[in-house]
C-alpha positions in Angstrom: 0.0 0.0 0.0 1.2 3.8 -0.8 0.8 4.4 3.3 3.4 2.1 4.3 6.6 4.5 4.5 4.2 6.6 6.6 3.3 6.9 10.1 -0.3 7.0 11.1 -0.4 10.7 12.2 2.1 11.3 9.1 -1.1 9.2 6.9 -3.8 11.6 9.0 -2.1 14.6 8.3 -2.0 14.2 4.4 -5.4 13.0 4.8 -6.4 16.4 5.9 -4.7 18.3 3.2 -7.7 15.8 0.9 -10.6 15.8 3.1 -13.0 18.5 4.4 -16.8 18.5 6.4 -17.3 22.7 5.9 -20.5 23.3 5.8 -22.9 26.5 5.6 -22.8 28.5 9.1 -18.9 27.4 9.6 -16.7 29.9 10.6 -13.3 29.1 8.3 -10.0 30.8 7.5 -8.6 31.1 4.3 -5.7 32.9 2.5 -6.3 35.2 -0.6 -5.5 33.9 -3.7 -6.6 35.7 -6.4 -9.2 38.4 -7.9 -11.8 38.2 -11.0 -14.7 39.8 -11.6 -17.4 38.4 -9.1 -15.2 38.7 -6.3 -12.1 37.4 -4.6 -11.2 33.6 -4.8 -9.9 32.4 -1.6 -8.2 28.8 -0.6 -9.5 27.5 2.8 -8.2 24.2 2.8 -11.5 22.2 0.6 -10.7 20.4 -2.9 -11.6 23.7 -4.5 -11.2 27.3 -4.0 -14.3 29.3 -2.5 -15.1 32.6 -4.1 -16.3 36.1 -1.8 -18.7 38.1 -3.9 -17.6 41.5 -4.2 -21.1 42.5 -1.9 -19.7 40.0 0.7 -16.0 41.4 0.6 -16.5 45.0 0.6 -16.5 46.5 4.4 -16.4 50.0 3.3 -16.8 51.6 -0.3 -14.0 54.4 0.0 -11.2 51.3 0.4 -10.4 49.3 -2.9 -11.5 45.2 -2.7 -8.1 44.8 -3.3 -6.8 46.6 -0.1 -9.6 44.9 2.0 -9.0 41.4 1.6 -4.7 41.5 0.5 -3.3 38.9 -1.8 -1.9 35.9 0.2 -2.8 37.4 3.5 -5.3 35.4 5.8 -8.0 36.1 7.0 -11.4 34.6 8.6 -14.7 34.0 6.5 -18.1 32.6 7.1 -19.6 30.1 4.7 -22.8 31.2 3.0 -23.4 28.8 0.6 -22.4 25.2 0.1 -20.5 24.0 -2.8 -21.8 24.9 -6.1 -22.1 22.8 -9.3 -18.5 24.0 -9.7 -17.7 22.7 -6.2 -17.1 26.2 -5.1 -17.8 27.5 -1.4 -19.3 30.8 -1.0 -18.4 33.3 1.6 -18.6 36.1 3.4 -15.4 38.1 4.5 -18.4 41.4 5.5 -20.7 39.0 7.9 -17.6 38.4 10.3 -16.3 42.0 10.3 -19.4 43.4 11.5 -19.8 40.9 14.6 -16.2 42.0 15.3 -17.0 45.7 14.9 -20.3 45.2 17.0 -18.4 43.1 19.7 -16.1 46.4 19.5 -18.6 48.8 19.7 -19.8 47.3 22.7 -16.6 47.6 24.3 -16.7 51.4 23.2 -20.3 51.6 25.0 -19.2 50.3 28.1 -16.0 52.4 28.2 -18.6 55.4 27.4 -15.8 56.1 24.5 -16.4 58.5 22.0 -17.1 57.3 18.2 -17.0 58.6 14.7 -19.5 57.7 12.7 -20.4 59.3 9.4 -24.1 60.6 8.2 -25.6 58.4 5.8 -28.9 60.2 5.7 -31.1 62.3 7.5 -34.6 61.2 8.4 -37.6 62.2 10.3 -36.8 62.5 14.0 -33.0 62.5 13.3 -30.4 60.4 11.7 -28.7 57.8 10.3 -25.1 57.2 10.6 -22.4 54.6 10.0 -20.1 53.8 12.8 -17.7 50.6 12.0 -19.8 49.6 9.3 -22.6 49.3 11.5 -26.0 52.1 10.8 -27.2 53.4 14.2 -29.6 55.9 14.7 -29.2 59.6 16.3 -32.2 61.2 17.7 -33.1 64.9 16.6 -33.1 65.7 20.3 -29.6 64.3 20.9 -28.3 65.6 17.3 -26.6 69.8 16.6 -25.9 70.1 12.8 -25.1 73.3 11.6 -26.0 73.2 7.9 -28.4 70.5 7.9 -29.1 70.4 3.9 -25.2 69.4 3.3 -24.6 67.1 6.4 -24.7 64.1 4.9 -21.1 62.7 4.8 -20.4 64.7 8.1 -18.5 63.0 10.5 -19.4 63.4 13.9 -18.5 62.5 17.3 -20.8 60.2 18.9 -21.7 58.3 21.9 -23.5 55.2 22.4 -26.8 55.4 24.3 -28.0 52.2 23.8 -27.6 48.9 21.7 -29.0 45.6 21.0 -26.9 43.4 18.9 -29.7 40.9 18.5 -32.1 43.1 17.4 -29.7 44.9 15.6 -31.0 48.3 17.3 -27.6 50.9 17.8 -28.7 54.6 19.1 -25.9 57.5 19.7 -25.7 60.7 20.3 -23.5 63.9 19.3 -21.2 64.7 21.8 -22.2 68.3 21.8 -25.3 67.8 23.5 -24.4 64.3 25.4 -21.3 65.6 27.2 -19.0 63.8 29.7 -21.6 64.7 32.8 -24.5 63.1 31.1 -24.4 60.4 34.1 -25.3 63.2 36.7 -27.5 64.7 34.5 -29.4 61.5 34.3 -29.4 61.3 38.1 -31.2 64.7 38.4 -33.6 63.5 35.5 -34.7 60.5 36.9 -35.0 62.2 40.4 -37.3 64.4 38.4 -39.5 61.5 37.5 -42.1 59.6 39.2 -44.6 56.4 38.4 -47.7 57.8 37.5 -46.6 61.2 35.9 -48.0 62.8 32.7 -44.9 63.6 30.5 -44.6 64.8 26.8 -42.0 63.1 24.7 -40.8 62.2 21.0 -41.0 59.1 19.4 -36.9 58.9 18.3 -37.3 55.1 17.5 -39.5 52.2 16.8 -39.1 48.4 17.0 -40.5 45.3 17.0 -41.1 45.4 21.0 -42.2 49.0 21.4 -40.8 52.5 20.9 -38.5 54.7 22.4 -39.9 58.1 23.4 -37.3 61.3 24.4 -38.4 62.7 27.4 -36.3 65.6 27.9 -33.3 64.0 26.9 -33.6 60.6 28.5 -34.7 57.6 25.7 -37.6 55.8 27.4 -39.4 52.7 26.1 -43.0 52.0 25.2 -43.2 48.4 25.7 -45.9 46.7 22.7 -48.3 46.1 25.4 -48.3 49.6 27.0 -49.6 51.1 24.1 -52.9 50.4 23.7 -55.8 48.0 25.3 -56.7 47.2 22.0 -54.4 44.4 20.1 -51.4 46.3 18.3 -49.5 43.8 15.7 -46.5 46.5 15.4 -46.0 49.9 17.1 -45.6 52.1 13.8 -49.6 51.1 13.5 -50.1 53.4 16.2 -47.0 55.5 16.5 -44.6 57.3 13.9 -41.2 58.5 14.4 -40.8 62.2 15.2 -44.7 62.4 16.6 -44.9 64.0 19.8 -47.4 62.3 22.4 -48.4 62.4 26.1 -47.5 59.1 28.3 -47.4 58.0 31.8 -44.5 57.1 33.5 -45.0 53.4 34.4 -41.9 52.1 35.6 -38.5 53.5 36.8 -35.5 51.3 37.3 -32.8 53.6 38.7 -30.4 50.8 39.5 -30.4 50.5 35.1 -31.2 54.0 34.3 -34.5 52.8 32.5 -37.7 54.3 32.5 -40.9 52.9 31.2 -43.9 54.1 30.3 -47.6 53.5 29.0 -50.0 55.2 26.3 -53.0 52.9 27.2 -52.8 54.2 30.8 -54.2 57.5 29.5 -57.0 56.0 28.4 -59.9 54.2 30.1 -59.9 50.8 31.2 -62.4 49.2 28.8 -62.7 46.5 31.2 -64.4 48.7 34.1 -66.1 50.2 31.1 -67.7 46.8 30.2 -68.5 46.0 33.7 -71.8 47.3 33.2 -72.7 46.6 29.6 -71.9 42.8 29.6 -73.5 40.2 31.8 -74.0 36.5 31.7 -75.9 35.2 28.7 -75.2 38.3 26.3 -75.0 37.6 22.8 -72.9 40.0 21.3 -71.6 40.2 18.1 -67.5 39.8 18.1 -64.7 40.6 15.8 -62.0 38.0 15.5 -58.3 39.9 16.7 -56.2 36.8 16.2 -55.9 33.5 15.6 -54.2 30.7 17.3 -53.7 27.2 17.0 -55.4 27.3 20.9 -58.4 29.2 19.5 -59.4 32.9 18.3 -59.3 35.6 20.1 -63.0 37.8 20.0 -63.2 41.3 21.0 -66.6 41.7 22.2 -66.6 45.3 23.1 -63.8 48.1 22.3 -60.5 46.5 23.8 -61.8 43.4 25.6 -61.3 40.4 24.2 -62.4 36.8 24.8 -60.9 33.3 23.9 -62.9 31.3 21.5 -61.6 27.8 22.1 -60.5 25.9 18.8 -63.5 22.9 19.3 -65.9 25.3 18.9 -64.2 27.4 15.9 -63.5 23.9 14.1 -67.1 23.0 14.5 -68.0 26.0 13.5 -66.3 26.8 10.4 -67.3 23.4 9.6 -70.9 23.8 9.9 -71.0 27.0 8.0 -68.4 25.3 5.6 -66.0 28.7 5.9 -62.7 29.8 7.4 -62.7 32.6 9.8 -60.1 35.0 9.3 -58.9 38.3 11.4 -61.7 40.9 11.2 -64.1 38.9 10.8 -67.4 39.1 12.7 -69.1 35.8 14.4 -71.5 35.8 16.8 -70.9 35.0 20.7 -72.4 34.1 23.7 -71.2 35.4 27.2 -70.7 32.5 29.2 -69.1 33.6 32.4 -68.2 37.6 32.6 -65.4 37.8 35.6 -63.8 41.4 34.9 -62.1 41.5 38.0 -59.9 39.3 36.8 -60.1 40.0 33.4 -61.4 37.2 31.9 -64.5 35.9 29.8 -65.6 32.5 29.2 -67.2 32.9 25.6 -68.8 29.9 23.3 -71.0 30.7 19.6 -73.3 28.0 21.2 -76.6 29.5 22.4 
């Protein structure tokens, strides 16, 4: 056999230099081997060289593809695709640079470092900017341009008020209005505060969990389920950036520097409302908020809503041979009304 002048880690280390398991999510390293005009063609070890698309390569437009990713240097790369008909992996040289820069810029946050980042474009209720390759966001409240109309491009110095790598959310501020005291400012702020006040505040930012208000130069949040006793699928349904609304301060956590507060609060509690307009043995006509593999939730009157168990929806729908979708209407009967502890007991059986 061709092995026999070898040794078995001698055999197992040629081996390697032949055989590969990379598949899409692996984190690899690979040395730069060429250029063409897709991308860069990189060696990582497989049977065949993988290829970066210039899209994937390219960290910032102002430096050249060939002064990113340098000509037998190496560097680390995350697989994209799996091999092609050509055999060919496909990476991503961009994907792993901006973990690193995030992981970085967290570092920066926590040092309360200052940041450049450059305007990319101005937007209702402030800015967008890149820092590291990464877009954040700077409020109006937290942003001093002098000539507005040609500020994209600017530079600025920035910090970091607040960041969430997972949802990708990345706030700062300019450092002319969030100077080095901003800590003791916020300590007189929040001293300022108490659960249950009226404030006025800017909406600087929505997400998929709620939406950040400025009040008077502290970012609160309004959680999703603070906003309204009615069934909200997304904050920007209700809210839009660079509105100004009224909201209650509904929680303070001055160990975290948090405050958060509540739209719904304003209003009033449907639930006392229905008190005395729903009883036992009502049939009232519902509209259908949501649908669940559990069942379908009913509003029966403005911002209270019922559970229709998913036995009786089945038998309905097939009865009337139909699917019930959201908004539509169904008749219900009031079982058992408890609004004390919120709750109704509903069937579409008289």
């Amino acid at each position: 056999m061709e092995n026999e002048n070898y040794t078995d880690q001698e055999f197992d280390e040629l081996l390697s230099r032949y055989d590969y398991s990379f598949q899409k999510g692996d984190l690899v390293k690979g040395i730069v081997c060429s250029y063409d005009s897709t991308g860069v063609i990189v060696d990582i070890g497989a049977k065949t060289a993988a290829y970066v698309p210039v899209k994937e390569a390219i960290t910032d437009k102002n430096v050249p593809l060939e002064e990113t990713l340098k000509k037998n240097q190496e560097y680390e790369f995350l697989i994209i695709r799996e091999e092609d008909e050509d055999g060919r992996f496909m990476l991503s040289y961009k994907k792993v640079a901006l973990a690193y820069n995030w992981r970085e810029l967290e570092k920066l946050k926590d040092e309360d470092a200052t940041v450049e980042g450059t305007v990319v474009s101005l937007v209702k209720g402030g800015a967008l900017v890149e820092v590291k390759g990464v877009r954040g966001f700077v409020p109006s409240s937290h942003l001093k341009l002098k000539s507005p109309e040609t500020a994209v491009g600017e530079t600025l110095e920035l910090k970091i008020l607040t960041m969430d790598i997972q949802q990708g959310n990345f706030i700062l501020s300019n450092r002319k209005v969030f100077n080095d005291d901003k800590e003791e400012n916020k300590k007189d702020l929040f001293s300022s505060f108490e659960i249950g006040q009226i404030v006025e505040g800017e909406v600087v930012r929505i997400t998929d969990f709620g939406a950040f208000i400025d009040i008077g130069g502290i970012d609160a949040l309004l959680p999703l389920s603070q906003i309204s006793w009615r069934w909200v699928d997304h904050p920007s349904d209700i809210l839009k950036v660079g509105e100004t609304v009224k909201v209650e301060i509904y929680v303070i956590d001055t160990d975290k520097q948090r405050i958060s507060l509540s739209l719904k609060n304003l209003e009033k509690d449907p639930w006392v409302e229905a008190k005395d307009k729903i009883k036992d043995g009502d049939n009232i006509e519902g509209t259908i908020t949501r649908i669940k593999h559990f069942g379908a939730f009913v509003e029966v009157f403005p911002g209270v809503e019922a559970l229709l168990p998913n036995n009786e929806l089945t038998e309905y729908q097939n009865q009337k041979n139909t699917i019930l979708k959201v908004g539509d209407k169904i008749q219900t009967t009031i079982l058992k009304f408890n609004p004390d502890d919120r709750r109704i007991s509903l069937s579409i059986k008289d």
